[in-house]
N, C-alpha and C positions, 0 to 999 in steps of 0.2 A: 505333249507331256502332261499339260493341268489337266486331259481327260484320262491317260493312263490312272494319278495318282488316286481322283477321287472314283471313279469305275475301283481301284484296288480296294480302298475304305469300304464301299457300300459293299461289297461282293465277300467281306472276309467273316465275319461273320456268321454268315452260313456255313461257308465252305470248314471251318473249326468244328460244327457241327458232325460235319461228317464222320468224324473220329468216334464216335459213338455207338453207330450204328451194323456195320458192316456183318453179315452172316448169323446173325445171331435169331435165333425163333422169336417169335411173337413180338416185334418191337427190342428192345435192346436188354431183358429179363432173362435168366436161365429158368428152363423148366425141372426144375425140385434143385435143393441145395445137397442132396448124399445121396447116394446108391436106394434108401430105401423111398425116397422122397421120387424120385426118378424114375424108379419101376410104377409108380400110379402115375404120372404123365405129370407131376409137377404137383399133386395134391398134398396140401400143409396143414387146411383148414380146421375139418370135421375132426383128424387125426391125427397129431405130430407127433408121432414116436419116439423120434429123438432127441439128444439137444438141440444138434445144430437147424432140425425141421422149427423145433417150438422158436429159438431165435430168430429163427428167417421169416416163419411164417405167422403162426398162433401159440403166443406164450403161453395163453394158458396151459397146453398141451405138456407143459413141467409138471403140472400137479398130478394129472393123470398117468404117467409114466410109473411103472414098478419099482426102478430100483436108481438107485444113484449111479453115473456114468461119464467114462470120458470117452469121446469118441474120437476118431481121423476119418475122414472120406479125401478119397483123391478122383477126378474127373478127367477121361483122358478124351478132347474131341479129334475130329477128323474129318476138316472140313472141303467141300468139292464145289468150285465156281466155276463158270462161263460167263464171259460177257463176248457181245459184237456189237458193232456199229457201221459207221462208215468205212472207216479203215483195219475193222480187228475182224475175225472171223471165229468162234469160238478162241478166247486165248483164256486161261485158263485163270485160275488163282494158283500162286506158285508154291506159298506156305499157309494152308491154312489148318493148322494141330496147333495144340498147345493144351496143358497141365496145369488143375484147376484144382488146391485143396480147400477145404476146411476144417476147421475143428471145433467143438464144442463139449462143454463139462457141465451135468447138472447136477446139485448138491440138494435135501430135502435137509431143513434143520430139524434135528432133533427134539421131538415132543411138542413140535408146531406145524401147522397147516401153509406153512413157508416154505417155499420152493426156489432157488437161485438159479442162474443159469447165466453163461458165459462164455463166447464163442466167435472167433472169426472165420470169416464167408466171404465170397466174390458174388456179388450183386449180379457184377457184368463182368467179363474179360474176355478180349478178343485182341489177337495180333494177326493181320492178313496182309499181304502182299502179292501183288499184280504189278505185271510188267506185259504194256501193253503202247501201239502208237500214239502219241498225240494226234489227235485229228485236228487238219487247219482250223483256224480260227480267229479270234483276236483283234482287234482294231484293223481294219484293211481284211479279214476274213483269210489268210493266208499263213499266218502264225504258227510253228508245229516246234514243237522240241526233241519229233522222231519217237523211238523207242524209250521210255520212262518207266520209271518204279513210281508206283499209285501203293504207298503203303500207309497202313494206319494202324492204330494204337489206342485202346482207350481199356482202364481198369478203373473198375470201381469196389472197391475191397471193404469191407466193413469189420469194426470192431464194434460185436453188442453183447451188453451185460443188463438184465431185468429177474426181474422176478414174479410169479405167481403167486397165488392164495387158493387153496382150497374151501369156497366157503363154506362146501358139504358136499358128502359123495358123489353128488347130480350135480353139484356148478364149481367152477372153475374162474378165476379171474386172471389176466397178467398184463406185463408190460416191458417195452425194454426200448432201451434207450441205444445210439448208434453213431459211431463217427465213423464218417464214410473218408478213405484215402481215393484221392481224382487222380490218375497219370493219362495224359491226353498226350499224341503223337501223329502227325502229320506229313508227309515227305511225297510231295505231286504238282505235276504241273497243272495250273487254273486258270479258265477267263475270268477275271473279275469282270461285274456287271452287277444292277442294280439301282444304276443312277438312273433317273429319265433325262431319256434323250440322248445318253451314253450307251456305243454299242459292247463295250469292254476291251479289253487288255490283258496280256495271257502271262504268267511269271512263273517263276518253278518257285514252291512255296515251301520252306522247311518250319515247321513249328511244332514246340513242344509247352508243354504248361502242366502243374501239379498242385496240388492244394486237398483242402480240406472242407467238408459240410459234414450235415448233420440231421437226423431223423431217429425216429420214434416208432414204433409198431403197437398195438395193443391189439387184445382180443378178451373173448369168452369161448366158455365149452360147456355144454350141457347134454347128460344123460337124464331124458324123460322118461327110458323106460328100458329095457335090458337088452334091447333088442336095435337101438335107436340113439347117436351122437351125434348133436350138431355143432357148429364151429363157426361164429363170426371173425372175420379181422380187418385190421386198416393200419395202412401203414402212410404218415405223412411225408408228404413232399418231403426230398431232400435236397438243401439247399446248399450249393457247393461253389466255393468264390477259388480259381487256379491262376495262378502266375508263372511266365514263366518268359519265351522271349519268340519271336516271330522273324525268321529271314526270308529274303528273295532274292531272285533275280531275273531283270525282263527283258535279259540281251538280245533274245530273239525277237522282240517286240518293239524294243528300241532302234532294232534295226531296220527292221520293217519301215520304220516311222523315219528313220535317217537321224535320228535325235543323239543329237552329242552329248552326251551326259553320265557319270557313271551309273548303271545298269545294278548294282547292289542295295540294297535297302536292310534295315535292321530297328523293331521297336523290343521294347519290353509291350509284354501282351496279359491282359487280365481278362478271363473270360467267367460272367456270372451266369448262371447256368443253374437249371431245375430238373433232377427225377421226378417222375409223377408219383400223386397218391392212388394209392389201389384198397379198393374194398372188395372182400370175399366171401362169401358164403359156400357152406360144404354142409355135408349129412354124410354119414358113416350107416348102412343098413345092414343088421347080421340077423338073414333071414332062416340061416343055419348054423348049428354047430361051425362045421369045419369052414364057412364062408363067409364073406362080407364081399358088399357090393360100396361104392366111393363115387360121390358127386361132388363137383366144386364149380361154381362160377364165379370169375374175378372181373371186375370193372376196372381199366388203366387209362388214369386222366390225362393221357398223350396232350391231347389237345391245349388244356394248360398247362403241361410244363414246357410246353416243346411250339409255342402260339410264337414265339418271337425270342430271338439272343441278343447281349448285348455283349460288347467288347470291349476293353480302351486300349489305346495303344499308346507308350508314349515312349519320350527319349530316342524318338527318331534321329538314325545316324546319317540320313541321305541330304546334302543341306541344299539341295535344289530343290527336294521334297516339301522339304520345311519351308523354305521361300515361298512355295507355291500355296501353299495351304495355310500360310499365314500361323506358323506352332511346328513342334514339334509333337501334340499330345492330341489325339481321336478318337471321340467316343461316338460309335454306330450301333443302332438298332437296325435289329431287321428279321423281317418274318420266315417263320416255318411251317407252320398252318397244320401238321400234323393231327390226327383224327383220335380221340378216343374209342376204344373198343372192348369189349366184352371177349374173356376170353375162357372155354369152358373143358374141362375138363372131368372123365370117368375114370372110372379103373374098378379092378376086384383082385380079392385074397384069395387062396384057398390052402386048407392046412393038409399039405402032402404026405407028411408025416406029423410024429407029435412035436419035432423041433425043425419042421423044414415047412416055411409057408411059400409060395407062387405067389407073384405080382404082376397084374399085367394093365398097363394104361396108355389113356388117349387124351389128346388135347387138340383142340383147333380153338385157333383167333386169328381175325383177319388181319393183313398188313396194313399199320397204322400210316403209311406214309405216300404221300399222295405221288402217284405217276410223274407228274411234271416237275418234282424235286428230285429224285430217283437218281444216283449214280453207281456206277462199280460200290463207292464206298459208303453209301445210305442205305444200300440194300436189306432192311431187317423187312424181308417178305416171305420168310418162310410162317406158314401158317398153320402146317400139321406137323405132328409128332406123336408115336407110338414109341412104347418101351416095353420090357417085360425084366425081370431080375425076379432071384431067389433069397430068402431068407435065414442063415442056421445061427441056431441058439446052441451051445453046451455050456452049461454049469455057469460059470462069471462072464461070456464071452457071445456079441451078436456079429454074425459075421454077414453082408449081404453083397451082391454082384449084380450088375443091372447093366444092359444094353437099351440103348435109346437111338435114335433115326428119327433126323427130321427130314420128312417127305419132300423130295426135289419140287419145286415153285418155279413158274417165270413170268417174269413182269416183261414187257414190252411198250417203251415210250415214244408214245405217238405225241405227244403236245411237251417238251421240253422246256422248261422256260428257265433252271437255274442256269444254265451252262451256254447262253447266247446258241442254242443251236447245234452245237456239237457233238450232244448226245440225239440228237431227233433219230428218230428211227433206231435206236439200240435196243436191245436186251440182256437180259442176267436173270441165269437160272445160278438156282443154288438149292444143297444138299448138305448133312452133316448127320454123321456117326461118333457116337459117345459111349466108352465101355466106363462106369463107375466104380469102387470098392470102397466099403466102408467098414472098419472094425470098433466094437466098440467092448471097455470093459466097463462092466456092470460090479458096484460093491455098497 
């Protein structure tokens, strides 16, 4: 019983992590925030056309805009999983789609080189569910829950409001400020593991937690020459503190063990937790009239935000738990090791007509996350993505349509080490189709 309890301690904290991750390209980031940001493979940098690009990516990119504007974009994915291991043989992901707006407004004040802009956006969101066997496991190696739902939840929604400066035709300055909304979700059965010398303990886990952080983005934009725009940005860590409550239960593991005791557990759960800072650089090239060519390379600080979680737990309901652990209240640290990566992206225009331009872009970045953490629900290993969308202008009104695909990936873990063994020998390919729209009125 005292090795289930602290085996569940050290082990939970990663496993919250997970909620973050699942399906999503390049680490846990969408690639572009609107239909036109999407059709260049995620490029914000050198050129944000719109609000909602300038907010997400490089403010300055308000000063240079034409006209004042309010915009909607809606994101619709469509996402396609396999995982196998021991006991699963391709099983699929059951739901993985879901509908992703934003919106943004940018205002130019009158007879000033001041530029406003104001806009919410989903950072990250993802809802995915798999229903797949538990493979033995657990204290005694024999532990199964059978057929389970492996589901997960994580949104990261942002509300940001900044502003630009035009400080002359050629430079551009801006900034904007960001409260990020956290909803994390949870619902699968786990070995906890961790401890040394502890082989772990398996529980079906329900937890949920929601809160609030907070970030900053800034940039520059400069035209050296009519032909040539480039685009710094950075956007800082964001720092998000969620509450919310953590349940279990390890009746299959308890039984295992023959341990008399009730098998329910319940804390309130606080998890601290860090986005990474990202710096980008872009160039805009219009080597022709009717074309331009788009480069961007992004640097994502994985590695420090995602080096290590901590958790507290407290107001534990289980009082044999409590007994043992001397409290009802746990606070664990415990590592992630996640890898920083570079992450690069092209694209090009072309003007089809005189209000109809072509978009077409590419991105690769490697998977930030290392093989031996790797579950169904960690899985951010998709690494490529192509897009292409259209652009139409008439009179007050920019309309654009963009389809994006990111290229099927499969990882295959040979040295498992979060999951006591469970996962050794599995894999998980994963795939996802993304039709965007975005309208905007221009006055």
């Amino acid at each position: 019983m005292t090795r289930i309890q602290v085996s569940f301690l050290k082990a939970l904290t990663p496993l919250l992590f997970l909620l973050a991750n699942d399906l999503l390209a390049h680490g846990i980031f969408r690639n572009g925030d609107d239909a036109q940001s999407m059709a260049l493979g995620g490029i914000d940098t050198p050129e944000a056309g719109t609000p909602v690009s300038a907010l997400q990516g490089n403010p300055a990119g308000l000063s240079f805009q034409d006209r004042n504007a309010v915009q909607a974009s809606l994101s619709l994915g469509i996402l396609d999983g396999d995982f196998s291991n021991s006991v699963n043989q391709n099983s699929p992901l059951n739901t993985g789609q879901g509908v992703i707006p934003s919106v943004g407004v940018r205002y130019q004040i009158e007879g000033m080189p001041i530029t406003l802009g104001l806009g919410i956006a989903a950072e990250s969101a993802l809802e995915a569910d798999w229903r797949y066997n538990d493979a033995p496991g657990g204290l005694g190696g024999t532990v199964s829950y059978g057929v389970q739902q492996n589901r997960s939840k994580f949104v990261a929604a942002r509300l940001a409001a900044g502003a630009s400066w035009e400080i002359n035709e050629y430079v551009a300055v801006g900034a904007v400020g960001g409260m990020v909304y956290n909803d994390n979700q949870l619902t699968a059965p786990y070995t906890f593991q961790n401890s040394p010398g502890i082989s772990g303990a398996k529980t079906l886990l329900d937890l949920k937690t929601t809160g609030i952080g907070w970030n900053g983005n800034f940039g520059i934009m400069v035209k050296p020459t009519e032909w040539l725009q480039l685009g710094v940005s950075y956007q800082t860590p964001t720092r998000m503190s969620t509450s919310g409550q953590a349940d279990g239960n390890a009746y299959a593991q308890f039984a295992a063990l023959s341990v008399a005791a009730p098998a329910n557990f319940t804390y309130k759960a606080n998890i601290q937790t860090s986005l990474p800072q990202i710096v980008s650089v872009g160039a805009k090239v219009s080597p022709v009239s009717w074309g331009r060519l788009f480069f961007q390379a992004d640097w994502v600080d994985y590695a420090n935000a995602f080096d290590d979680l901590v958790i507290n737990l407290s107001n534990g309901t289980n009082a044999t738990l409590n007994t043992l652990t001397g409290g009802n209240s746990f606070t664990e640290t415990s590592p992630l090791n996640w890898q920083s990566v570079w992450v690069y992206r092209v694209g090009t225009e072309v003007d089809v007509l005189d209000n109809l331009r072509w978009r077409v872009g590419y991105t690769y970045g490697d998977n930030p996350v290392p093989t031996a953490t790797i579950t169904p629900l960690t899985a951010a290993i998709n690494e490529q993505t192509i897009g292409t969308g259209v652009i139409y202008n008439m009179e007050d009104w920019e309309l654009a349509l963009t389809y994006q695909y990111d290229i099927k990936n499969t990882v295959n873990v040979n040295n498992s080490q979060i999951l006591n063994g469970e996962y050794q020998g599995s894999s998980i390919s994963l795939d996802g189709h993304w039709v965007a729209f975005s309208a905007s009125y221009l006055f």
